[in-house]
C-alpha positions as CSV (number, residue, x, y, z in Angstrom):
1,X,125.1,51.0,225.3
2,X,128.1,52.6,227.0
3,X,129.4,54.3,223.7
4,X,125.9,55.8,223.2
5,X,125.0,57.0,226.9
6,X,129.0,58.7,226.3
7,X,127.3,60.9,223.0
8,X,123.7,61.5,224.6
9,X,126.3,63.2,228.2
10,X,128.0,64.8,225.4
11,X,125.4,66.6,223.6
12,X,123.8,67.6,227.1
13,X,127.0,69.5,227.7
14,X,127.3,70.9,224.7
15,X,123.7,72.2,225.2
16,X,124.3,73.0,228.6
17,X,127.9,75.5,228.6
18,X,126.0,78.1,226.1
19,X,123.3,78.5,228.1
20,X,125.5,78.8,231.1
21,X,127.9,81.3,229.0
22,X,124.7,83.5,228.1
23,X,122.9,83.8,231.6
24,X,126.6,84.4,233.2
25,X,126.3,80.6,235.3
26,X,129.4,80.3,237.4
27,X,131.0,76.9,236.4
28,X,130.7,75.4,239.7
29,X,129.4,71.8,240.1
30,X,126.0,72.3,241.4
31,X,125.1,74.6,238.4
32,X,126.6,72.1,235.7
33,X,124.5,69.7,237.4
34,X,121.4,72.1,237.4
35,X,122.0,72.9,233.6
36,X,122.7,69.4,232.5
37,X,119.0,68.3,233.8
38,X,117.9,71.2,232.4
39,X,118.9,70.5,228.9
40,X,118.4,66.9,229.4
41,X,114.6,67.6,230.2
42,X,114.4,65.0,232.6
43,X,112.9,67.2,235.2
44,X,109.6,69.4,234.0
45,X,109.1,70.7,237.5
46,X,113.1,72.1,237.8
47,X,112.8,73.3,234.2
48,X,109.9,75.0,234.8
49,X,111.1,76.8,238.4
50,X,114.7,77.6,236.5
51,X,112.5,79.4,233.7
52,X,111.0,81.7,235.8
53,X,113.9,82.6,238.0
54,X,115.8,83.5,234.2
55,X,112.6,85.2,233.2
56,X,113.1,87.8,236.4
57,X,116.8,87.5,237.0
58,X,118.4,86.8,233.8
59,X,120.5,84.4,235.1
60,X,120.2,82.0,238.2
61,X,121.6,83.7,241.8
62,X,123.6,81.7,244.0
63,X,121.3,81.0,246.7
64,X,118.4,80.0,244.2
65,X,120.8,77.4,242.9
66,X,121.5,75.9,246.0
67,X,117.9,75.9,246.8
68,X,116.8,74.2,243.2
69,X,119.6,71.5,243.3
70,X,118.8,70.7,247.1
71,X,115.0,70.0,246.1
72,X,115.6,68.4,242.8
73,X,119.1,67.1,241.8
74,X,121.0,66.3,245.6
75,X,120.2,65.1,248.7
76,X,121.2,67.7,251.1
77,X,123.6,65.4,252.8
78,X,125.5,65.6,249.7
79,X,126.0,69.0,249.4
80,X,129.3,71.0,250.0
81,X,131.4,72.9,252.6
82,X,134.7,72.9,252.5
83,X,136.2,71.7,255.4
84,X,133.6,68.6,255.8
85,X,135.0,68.2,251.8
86,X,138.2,67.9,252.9
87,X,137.5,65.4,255.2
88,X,135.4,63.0,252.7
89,X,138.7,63.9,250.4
90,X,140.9,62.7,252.5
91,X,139.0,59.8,253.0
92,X,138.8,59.2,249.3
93,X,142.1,59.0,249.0
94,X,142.8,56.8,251.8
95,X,140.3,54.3,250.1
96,X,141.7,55.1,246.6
97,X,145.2,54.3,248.3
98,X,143.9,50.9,249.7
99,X,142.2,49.6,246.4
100,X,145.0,50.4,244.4
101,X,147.4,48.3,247.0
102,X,144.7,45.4,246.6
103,X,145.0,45.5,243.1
104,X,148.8,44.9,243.2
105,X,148.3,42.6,245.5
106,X,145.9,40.5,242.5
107,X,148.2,41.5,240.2
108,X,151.0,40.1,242.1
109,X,148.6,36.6,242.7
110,X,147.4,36.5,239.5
111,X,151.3,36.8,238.5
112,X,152.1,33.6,241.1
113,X,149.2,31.5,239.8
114,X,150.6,31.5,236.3
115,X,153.8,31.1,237.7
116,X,153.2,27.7,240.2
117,X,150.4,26.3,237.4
118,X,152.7,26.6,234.7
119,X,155.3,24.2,236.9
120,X,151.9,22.2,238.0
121,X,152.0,21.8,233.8
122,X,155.4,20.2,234.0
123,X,154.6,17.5,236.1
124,X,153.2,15.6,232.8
125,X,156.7,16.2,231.3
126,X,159.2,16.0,234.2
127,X,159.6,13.8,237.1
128,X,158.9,15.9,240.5
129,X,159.5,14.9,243.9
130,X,156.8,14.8,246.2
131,X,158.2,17.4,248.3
132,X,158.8,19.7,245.1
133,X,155.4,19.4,244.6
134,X,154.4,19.8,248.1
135,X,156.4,23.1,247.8
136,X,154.7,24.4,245.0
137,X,151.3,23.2,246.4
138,X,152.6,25.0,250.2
139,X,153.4,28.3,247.6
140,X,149.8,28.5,245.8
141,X,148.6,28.0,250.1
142,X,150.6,30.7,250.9
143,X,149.8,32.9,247.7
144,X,145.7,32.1,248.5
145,X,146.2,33.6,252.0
146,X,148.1,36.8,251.1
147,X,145.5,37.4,248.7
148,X,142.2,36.9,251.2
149,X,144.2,38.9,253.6
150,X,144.6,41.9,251.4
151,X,140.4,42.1,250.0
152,X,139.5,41.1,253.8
153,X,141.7,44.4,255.1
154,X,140.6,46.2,252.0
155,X,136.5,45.6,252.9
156,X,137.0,46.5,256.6
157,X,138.0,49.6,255.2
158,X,135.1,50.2,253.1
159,X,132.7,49.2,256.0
160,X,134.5,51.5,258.2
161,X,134.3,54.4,255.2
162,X,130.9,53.9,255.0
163,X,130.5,54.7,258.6
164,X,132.5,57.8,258.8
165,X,131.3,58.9,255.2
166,X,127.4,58.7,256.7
167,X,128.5,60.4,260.4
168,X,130.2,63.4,258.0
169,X,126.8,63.2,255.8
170,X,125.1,64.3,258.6
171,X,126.9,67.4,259.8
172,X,127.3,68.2,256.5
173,X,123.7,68.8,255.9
174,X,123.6,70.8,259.0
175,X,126.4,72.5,258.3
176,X,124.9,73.2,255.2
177,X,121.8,74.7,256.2
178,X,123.8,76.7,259.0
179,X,125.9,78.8,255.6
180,X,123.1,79.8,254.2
181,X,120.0,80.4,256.5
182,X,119.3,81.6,259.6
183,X,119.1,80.0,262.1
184,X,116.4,81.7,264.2
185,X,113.9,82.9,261.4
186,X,114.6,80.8,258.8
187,X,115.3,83.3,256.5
188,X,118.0,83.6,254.1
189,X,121.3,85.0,255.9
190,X,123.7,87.9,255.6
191,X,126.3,85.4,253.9
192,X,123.2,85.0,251.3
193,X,122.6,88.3,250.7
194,X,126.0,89.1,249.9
195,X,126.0,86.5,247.4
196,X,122.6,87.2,245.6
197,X,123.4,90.7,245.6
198,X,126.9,90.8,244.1
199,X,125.8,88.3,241.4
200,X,122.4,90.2,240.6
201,X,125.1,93.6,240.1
202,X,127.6,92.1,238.7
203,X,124.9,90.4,235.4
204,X,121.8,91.5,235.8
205,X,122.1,94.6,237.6
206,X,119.3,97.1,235.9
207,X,116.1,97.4,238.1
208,X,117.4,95.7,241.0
209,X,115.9,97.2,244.0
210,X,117.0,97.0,247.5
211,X,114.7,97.4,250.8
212,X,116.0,97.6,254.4
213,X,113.9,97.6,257.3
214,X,115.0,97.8,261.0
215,X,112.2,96.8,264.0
216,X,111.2,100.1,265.8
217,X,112.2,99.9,269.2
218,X,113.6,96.6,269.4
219,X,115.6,97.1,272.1
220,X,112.6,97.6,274.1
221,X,110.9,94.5,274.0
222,X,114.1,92.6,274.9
223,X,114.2,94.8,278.1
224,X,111.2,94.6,279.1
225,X,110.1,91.1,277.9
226,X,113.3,89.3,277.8
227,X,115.3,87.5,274.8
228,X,112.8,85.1,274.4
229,X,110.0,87.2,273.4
230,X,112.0,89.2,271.6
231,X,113.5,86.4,269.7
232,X,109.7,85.6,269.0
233,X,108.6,89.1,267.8
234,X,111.8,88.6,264.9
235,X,110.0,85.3,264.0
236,X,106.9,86.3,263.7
237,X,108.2,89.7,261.5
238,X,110.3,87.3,259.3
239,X,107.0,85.4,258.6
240,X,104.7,88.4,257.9
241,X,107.4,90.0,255.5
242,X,108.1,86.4,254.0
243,X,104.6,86.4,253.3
244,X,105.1,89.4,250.7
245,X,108.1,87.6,248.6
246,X,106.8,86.4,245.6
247,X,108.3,86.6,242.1
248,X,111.4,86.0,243.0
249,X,111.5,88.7,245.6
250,X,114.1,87.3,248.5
251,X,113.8,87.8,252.4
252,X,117.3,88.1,254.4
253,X,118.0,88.6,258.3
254,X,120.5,91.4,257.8
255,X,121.3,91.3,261.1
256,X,120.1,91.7,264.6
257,X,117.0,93.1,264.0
258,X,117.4,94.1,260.6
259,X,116.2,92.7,257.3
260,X,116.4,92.8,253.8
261,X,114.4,92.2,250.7
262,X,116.3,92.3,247.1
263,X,113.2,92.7,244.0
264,X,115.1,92.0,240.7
265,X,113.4,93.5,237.8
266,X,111.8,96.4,239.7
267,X,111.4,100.1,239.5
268,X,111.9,102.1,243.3
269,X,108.2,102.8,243.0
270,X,107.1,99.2,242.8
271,X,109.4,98.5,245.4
272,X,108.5,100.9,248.1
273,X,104.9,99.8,247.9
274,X,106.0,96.2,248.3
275,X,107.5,98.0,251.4
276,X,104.6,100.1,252.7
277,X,102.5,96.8,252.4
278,X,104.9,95.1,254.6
279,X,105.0,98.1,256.9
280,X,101.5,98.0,257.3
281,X,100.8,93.8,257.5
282,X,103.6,94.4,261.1
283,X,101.4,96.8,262.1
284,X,98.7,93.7,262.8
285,X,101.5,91.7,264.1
286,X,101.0,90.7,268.1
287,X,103.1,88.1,269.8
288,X,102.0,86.5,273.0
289,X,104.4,84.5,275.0
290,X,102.3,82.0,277.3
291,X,104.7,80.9,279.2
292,X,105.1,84.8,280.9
293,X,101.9,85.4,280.4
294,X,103.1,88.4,278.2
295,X,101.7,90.0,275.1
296,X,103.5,92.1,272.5
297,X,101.5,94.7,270.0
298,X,102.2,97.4,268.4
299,X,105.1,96.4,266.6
300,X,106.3,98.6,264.0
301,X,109.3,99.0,261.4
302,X,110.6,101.4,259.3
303,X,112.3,100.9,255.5
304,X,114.7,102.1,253.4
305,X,114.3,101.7,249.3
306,X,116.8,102.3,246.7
307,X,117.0,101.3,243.2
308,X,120.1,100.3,241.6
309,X,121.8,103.2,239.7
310,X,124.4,102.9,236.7
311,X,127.7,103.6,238.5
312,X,126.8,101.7,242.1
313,X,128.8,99.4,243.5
314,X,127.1,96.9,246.2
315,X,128.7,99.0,249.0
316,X,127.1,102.2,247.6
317,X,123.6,100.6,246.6
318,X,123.3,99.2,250.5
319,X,124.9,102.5,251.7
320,X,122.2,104.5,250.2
321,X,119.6,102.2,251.0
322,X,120.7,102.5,254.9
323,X,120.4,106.2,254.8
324,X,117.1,106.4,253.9
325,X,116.5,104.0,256.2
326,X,117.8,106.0,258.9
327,X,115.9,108.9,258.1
328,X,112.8,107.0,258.2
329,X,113.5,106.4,261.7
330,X,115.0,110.1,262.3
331,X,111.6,111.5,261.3
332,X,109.2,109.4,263.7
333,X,109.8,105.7,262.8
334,X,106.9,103.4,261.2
335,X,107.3,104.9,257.6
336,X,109.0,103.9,253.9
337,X,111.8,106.4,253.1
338,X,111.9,108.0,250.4
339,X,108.3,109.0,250.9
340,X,107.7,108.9,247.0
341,X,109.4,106.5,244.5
């Protein structure tokens, strides 16, 4: 059974690399363990989601691999940063360490046993004192309690593992969540842009289209209102613009107020009416803060769009895209720059 489950993990691999090769996968854990269920078809619902994202990406961006194995393959307690790694590492080898001391401590019984029930043997042939055999029965006492001592030290340390492996479980998956979202709106982060983005350039970079929008007047409501409402009006813009994101369009908090939506597999047209509809949905947009008894409308942004060109870099693609951005805002605010595709 072994022997055969060894061929069927085999195959999957050799399924899996080529696929990873041809989309451009980076050969990181999560994604061989995304590719192998994939192959595998042991999942219909992650086979299905994986299709479409290589359908509009041609290949799988970092953050949508995260977000895939977090809702199909791990639990998110499991997942990795580095320096809660290190610690369960460390911890590994401490435990690694201790088992291999309690096996040369069995090895060494085991060694005794033979030793004091091979002379046990020669009490049928030989004549033995009773304190020789006393001795050897005081040596197999002796032997019996080095040996409990050892496994009973060796599963203290697993109990206490367990502890410190759950504890570390637990700010790992807040950690987690902290790398690649934010924490206010919910949104994908800078951090997640910059990965998305530099994959998407770097191996599927034709019709990638990049939007940046800034809140009009943001400053404003934080002065007048306070931080709280103001922390309330990015909320409830995240949400209206998250509404838009569909086919594998992604929503990041650029930051402060700022935001940014990549469209893979676009055209600059297609993309700045994704971003006059959003313009025009935060138009509706009021937030009321009970509390102070204070109401917020008339909240407006303004958009940049750029499509990627042949010899742009990331800095150049997001450098363009901020310019137009800023001339939407020079000339009045509340508009989608450039004012055709």
């Amino acid at each position: 059974m072994t022997q055969s489950l060894l061929q069927q993990a085999a195959q999957y691999l050799k399924k899996a690399l080529p696929l990873m090769l041809k989309y451009q996968i980076p050969t990181t854990p999560t994604n061989y363990a995304l590719w192998y269920t994939y192959v595998s078809e042991q999942n219909s619902q992650l086979n299905a989601q994986l299709d479409e994202v290589i359908s509009q990406y041609q290949t799988c961006p970092p953050t949508t691999a995260e977000v895939l194995y977090q809702q199909h393959l791990g639990d998110p307690k499991d997942l990795n940063v580095h320096n809660l790694r290190q610690n369960m590492e460390a911890m590994t080898t401490e435990l690694s360490q201790s088992l291999r001391d309690t096996s040369i401590d069995t090895d060494s019984f085991r060694n005794k046993l033979e030793a004091n029930f091979g002379k046990l043997s020669l009490l049928e042939q030989e004549s033995f004192s009773l304190e020789q055999v006393m001795d050897m029965v005081r040596g197999l006492v002796q032997d019996s309690d080095d040996i409990i001592n050892s496994t009973t030290y060796f599963t203290r340390q697993l109990d206490k593992a367990q502890q410190e492996i759950e504890a570390l479980r637990q700010r790992l998956s807040t950690a987690e969540h902290d790398v690649m979202y934010d924490a206010l709106t919910g949104c994908f982060n800078r951090r997640a842009f910059n990965l998305d983005l530099h994959a998407l350039l770097q191996q599927s970079p034709e019709g990638t289209c990049l939007i940046l929008s800034d809140i009009d007047h943001f400053k404003d409501f934080n002065d007048t209102y306070g931080h709280v409402l103001g922390d309330q009006v990015l909320k409830a813009v995240s949400k209206r613009m998250q509404d838009s994101c569909r086919d594998g369009i992604k929503l990041y908090r650029f930051g402060g107020e700022e935001f940014a939506v990549i469209v893979p597999k676009s055209q600059q047209r297609i993309a700045r009416q994704l971003a006059e509809s959003m313009r025009r949905s935060l138009e509706k947009v009021t937030v009321r803060d009970r509390k102070q008894h204070a109401s917020v409308g008339n909240i407006s942004a303004s958009f940049g769009v750029s499509e990627w060109q042949p010899k742009d870099s990331t800095a150049s693609l997001i450098e363009r895209t901020d310019q137009l951005l800023y001339e939407a805002k020079r000339l009045g605010r509340n508009r989608v720059m450039p004012i055709n595709g």
